[in-house]
N, C-alpha and C positions, 0 to 999 in steps of 0.2 A: 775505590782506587787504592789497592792494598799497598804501591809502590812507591805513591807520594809521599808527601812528607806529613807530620801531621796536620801543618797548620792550612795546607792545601789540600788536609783528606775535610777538614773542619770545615773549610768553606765550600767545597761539594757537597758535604753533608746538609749544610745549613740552607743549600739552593735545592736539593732532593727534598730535603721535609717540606720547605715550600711548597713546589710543585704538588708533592700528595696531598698537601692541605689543603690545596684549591681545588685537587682533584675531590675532596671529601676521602680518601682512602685513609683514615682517622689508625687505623692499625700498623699501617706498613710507616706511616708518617713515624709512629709513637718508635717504632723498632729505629731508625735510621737515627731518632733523638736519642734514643738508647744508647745505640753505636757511639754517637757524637759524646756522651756524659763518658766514654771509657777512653776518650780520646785528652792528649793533652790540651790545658784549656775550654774543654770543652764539660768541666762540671760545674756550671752555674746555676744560679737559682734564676734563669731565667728558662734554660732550660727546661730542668725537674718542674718550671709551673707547667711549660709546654705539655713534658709526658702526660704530666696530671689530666692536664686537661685534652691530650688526645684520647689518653686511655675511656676517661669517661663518656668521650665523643663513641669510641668503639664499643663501648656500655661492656668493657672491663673493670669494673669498678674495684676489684678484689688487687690486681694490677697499679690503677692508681693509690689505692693502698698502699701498697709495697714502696713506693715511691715517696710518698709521704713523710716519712722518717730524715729520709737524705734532704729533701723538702727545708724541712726546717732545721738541718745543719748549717745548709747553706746559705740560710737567711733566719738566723736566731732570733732576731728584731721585729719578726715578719706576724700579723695575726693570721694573714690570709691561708696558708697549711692548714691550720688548727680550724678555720672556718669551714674549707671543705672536707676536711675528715669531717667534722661533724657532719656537714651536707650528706658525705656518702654512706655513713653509719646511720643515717634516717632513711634514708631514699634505698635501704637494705633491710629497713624495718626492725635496726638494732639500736630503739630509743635509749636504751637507759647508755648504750658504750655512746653517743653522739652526743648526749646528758653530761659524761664522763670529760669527754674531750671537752663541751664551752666551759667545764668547772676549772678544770686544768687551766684553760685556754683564760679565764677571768684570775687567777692569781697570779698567771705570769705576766699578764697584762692588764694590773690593776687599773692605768690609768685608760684604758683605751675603750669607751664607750661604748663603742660598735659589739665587741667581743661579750659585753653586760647587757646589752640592749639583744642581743642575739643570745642569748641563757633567758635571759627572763621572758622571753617571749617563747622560747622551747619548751620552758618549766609548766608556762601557764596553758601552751597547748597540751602537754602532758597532762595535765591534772595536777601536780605541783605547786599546789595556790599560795601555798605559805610559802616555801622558798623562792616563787616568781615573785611575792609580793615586796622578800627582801630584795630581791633585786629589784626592782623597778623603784620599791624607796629608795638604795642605795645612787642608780641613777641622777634622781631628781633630786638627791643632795649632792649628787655632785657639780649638778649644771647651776648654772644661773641664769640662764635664759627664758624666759617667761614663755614663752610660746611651745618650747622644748615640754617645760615642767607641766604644765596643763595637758599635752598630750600622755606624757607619763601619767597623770591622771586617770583616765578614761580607764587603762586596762588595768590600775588598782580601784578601780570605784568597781568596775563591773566585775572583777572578784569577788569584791566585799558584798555587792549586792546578791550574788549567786550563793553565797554562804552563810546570809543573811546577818554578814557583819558590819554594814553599812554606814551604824551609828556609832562605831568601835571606829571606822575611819575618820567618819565627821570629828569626832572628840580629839583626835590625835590631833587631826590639820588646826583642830582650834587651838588647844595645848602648844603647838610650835606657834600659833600665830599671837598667841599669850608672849610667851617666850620672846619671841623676836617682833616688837611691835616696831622696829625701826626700818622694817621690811617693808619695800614698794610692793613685792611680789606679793598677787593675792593667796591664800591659805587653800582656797578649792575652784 
């Protein structure tokens, strides 16, 4: 509707995307959000997750790429951009750039668990036992939650054990459990 106004081209648009979203048409959807981000008011970050995520729907992923950048202007605060790049630089078979994005993704958002707990789990499907291992220790010092930390466990025991450094980890957890014997939390 090129003759309306924008704020009534905005809310056709936002009832067209619908429509083709139910329809499954994930492409023509992704173009009408497109239109809608060029419109006033219409560049939000809820949108740009939209695109993201129709484009990927259309198994454009090169696309949702592109969109990615604007992604996280519009929501600076946000892990979730930096999550699917990674998702879409693995699911592209380009480990080390998805590697690249949670390392990014883990300094801008030191505190945010999920963004370390998603590296360290990438690192160690990688083969990257040392660096998965810092992270996954880095995790389990930072939680305090007993149930948390024993799960963190498991994928550095079974590191240590494929590396045959098993007893190098026993000695550590005793070392800390030395150290802080004012700790309810158990050591392993």
């Amino acid at each position: 509707v090129p003759s309306a106004a924008p704020a009534d081209q905005l809310m056709f648009s936002v009832q067209r995307a619908r429509l083709l979203e139910t329809r499954q048409e994930w492409a023509r959807a992704a173009e009408v959000i497109t239109g809608m981000m060029k419109l006033p008011g219409g560049q939000t970050s809820e949108n740009a997750r939209r695109l993201v995520s129709l484009h990927r729907r259309a198994l454009a992923n090169d696309k949702a790429l592109a969109v990615i950048p604007e992604w996280k202007k519009l929501s600076p605060g946000a892990v979730q951009p930096w999550l699917e790049e990674s998702a879409i630089q693995l699911e592209q078979g380009k480990e080390s750039a998805s590697l690249d994005v949670l390392r990014q993704a883990a300094r801008k958002f030191a505190d945010e668990r999920q963004v370390l707990s998603t590296l360290a789990d990438a690192l160690a499907r990688a083969g990257r036992t040392e660096e998965a291992r810092q992270a996954y220790v880095s995790l389990y010092e930072q939680t305090e939650d007993i149930q948390t930390r024993l799960r963190l466990l498991a994928p550095l025991a079974e590191m240590s054990r494929a590396e045959g450094r098993l007893d190098s980890l026993l000695e550590e957890f005793q070392t800390r459990q030395r150290q802080n014997r004012g700790s309810a939390a158990p050591w392993m």
